[in-house]
N, C-alpha and C positions, 0 to 999 in steps of 0.2 A: 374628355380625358385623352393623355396621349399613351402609347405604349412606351415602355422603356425595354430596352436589350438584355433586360435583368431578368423578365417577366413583369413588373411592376406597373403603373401608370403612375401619372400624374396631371393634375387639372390645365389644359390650354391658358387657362389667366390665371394670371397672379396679381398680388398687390408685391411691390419693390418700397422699402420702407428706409432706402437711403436717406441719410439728409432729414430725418424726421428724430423730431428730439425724445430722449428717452422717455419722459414727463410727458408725452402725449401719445406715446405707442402704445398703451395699453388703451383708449379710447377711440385710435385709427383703426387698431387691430379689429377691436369686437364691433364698430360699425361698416366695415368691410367685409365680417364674416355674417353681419345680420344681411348684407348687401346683397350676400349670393356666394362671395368671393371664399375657394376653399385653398388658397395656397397662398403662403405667406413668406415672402423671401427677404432674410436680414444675412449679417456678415457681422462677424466678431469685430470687423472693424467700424461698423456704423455707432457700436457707444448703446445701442439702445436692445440686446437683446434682454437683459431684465425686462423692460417697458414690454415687451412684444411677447416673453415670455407669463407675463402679468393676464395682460390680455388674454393669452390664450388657454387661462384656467377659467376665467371666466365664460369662455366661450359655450352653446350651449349644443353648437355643432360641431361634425366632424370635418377635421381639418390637417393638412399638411407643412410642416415646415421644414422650409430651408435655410443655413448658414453656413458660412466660407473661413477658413482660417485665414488668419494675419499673416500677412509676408512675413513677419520678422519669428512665426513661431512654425516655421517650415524644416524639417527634418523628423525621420519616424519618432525618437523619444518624445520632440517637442512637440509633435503633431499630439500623439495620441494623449500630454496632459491638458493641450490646449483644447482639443475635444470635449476632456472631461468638464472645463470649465466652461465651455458654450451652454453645456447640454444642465449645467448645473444652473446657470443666468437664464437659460429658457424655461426652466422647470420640468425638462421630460427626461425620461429613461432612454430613449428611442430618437431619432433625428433621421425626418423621409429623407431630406436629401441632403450631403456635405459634400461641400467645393471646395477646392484650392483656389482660394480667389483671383492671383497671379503668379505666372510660370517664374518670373524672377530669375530667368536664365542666369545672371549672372551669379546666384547664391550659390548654381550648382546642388541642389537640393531637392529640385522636385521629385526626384524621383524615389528617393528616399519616402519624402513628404507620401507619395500615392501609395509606397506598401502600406506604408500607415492607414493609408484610407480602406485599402483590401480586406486588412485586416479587422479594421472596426466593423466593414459589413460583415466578415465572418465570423464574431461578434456576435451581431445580430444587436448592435448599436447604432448603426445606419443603414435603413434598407436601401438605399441606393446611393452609389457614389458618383460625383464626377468630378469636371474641374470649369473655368474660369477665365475669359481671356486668352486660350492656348491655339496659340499658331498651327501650322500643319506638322511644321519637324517639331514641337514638343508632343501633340498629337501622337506622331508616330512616334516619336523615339520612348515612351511610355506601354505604349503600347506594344514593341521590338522586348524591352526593356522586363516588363511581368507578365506580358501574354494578358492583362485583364484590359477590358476595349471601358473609358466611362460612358456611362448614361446617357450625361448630355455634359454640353460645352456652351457655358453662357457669354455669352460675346456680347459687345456693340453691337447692333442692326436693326436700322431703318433706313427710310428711303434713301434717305442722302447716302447709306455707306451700307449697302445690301451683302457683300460681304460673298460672293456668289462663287467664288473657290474654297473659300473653306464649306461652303454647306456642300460642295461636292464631296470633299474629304468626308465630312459628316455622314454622307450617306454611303460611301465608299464602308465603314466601319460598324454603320447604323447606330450614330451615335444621334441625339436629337441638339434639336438648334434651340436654344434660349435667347430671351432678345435684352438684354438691359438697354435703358433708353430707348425704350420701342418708337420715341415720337418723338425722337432726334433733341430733348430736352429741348422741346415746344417749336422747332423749327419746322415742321413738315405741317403745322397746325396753318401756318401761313403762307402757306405756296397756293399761288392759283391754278394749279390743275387739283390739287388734291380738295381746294375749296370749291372747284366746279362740281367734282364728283359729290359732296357731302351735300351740296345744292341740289342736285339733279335725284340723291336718294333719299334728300329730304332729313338727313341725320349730321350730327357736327363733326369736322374734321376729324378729332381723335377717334371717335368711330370707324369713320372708312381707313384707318391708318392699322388700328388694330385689328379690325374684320380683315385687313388684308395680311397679316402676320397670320391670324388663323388659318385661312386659306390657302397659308403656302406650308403648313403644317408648324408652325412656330410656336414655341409657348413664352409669353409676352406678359413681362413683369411692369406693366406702367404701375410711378408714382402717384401718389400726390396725397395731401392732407387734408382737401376740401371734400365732405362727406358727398356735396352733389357733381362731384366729379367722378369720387370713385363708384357712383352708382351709374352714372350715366356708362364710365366704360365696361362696364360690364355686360350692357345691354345691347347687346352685338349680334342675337340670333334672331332678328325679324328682317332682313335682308341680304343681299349678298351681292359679289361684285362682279362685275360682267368681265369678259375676255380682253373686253377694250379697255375698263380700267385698268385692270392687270397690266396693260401696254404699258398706260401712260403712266403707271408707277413703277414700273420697271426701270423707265426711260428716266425715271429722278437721279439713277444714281450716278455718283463725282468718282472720280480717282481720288477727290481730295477731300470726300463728304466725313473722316472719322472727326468725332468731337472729343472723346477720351484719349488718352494714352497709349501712348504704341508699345504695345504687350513686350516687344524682341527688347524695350528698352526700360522700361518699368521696373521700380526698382534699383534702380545701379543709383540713385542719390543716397538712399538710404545705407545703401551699402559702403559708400564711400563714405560716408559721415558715420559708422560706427567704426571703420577702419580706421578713422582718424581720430576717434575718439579709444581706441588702443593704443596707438600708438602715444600719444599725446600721454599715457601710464605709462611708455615706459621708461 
């Protein structure tokens, strides 16, 4: 468990249920949480929190979820109905953690969007808030902005794009690091240092990838929908990585390693294609 700035925790591993179809989220769900696995991360925009929400009535343990608002339902009014409809597709009263999935600088909105979020944990509808993809200056200017610091900030980060100015920010505020794509969406699986290491401990790449997000205090949302996958990573506490590892995964990371979307610009297609779709009315 990690601590949160709130007083809260929340569990080091996650399942990340992107890209997993609705019609089979309630079946990932509950064999990931028979798995071990007690944190479950969706987003209004992956299409399957029903499926995920399904599952987790069935569940027979205790467990954590998380979901993100849609860029296009960003502003407090639109925030706080689009909430109510997460939380109605998951099935709970309650939602551990809600994100702003993207800063969308250009909507001019987020900041609006994050009273909304304050307000829901005051509420006592979200025990913890944070946001998603947010640079330094949205970071700060949020935090300038209503004086409340979030939780955490879930970003791209793995080896290839380690990300190592903003986790200084992070720790500057004591906000915790989130990893989406913790395994570089299967790149870091194949590099040979990281395949020497997983040889030499005897365990498979994803392994030594996510044992080392633990270790640098990360909590690390790996995919996937192959039930001997999501059990394998979860099995991450019978070893550990030495000082020299650490080195040579350090030394993975590119100026050019991001595989996602560049946050400062994220966003602006959407925007421009509903501006043009106004105008185009009048």
């Amino acid at each position: 468990m990690v601590l949160l700035n709130d007083g809260r925790a929340l569990p080091q591993l996650g399942l990340g249920v992107w890209q997993i179809d609705n019609a089979i989220a309630p079946d990932i769900v509950i064999s990931a949480i028979d798995a071990g696995y007690r944190l479950i991360d969706t987003a209004a925009g992956y299409g399957n929190e029903n499926g995920v929400g399904t599952g987790l009535r069935r569940a027979r343990n205790k467990f954590y979820i998380t979901t993100k608002l849609r860029n296009e339902d960003q502003g407090y009014d639109r925030t706080m109905r689009a909430f109510d409809a997460s939380a109605a597709r998951l099935q709970v009263d309650v939602v551990d953690l809600y994100l702003i999935h993207w800063p969308c600088p250009q909507q001019r909105a987020y900041i609006e969007t994050w009273r909304a979020l304050v307000e829901l944990q005051k509420q006592g509808r979200v025990r913890s808030i944070g946001v998603s993809n947010f640079m330094a200056d949205h970071l700060e200017r949020i935090v300038y902005e209503t004086g409340v610091v979030p939780a955490v900030n879930q970003v791209e980060l793995h080896p290839a794009f380690q990300q190592r100015a903003l986790r200084k920010i992070h720790e500057r505020y004591g906000i915790v690091t989130q990893a989406w794509s913790p395994l570089g969406q299967g790149a870091a699986l194949t590099n040979p240092r990281i395949l020497a290491i997983a040889e030499r401990c005897g365990r498979s790449p994803a392994q030594i990838v996510l044992r080392w997000h633990l270790e640098n205090g990360t909590i690390a949302i790996p995919k996937s929908a192959n039930a001997a996958r999501v059990a394998e990573n979860i099995d991450l506490f019978g070893f550990e990585l030495t000082s020299d590892d650490h080195a040579v995964i350090s030394r993975l990371d590119r100026p050019d390693g991001r595989i996602g979307p560049d946050p400062a610009a994220y966003g602006r297609i959407g925007l421009i294609r509903r501006m043009t779709r106004r105008l185009s009315r009048i």
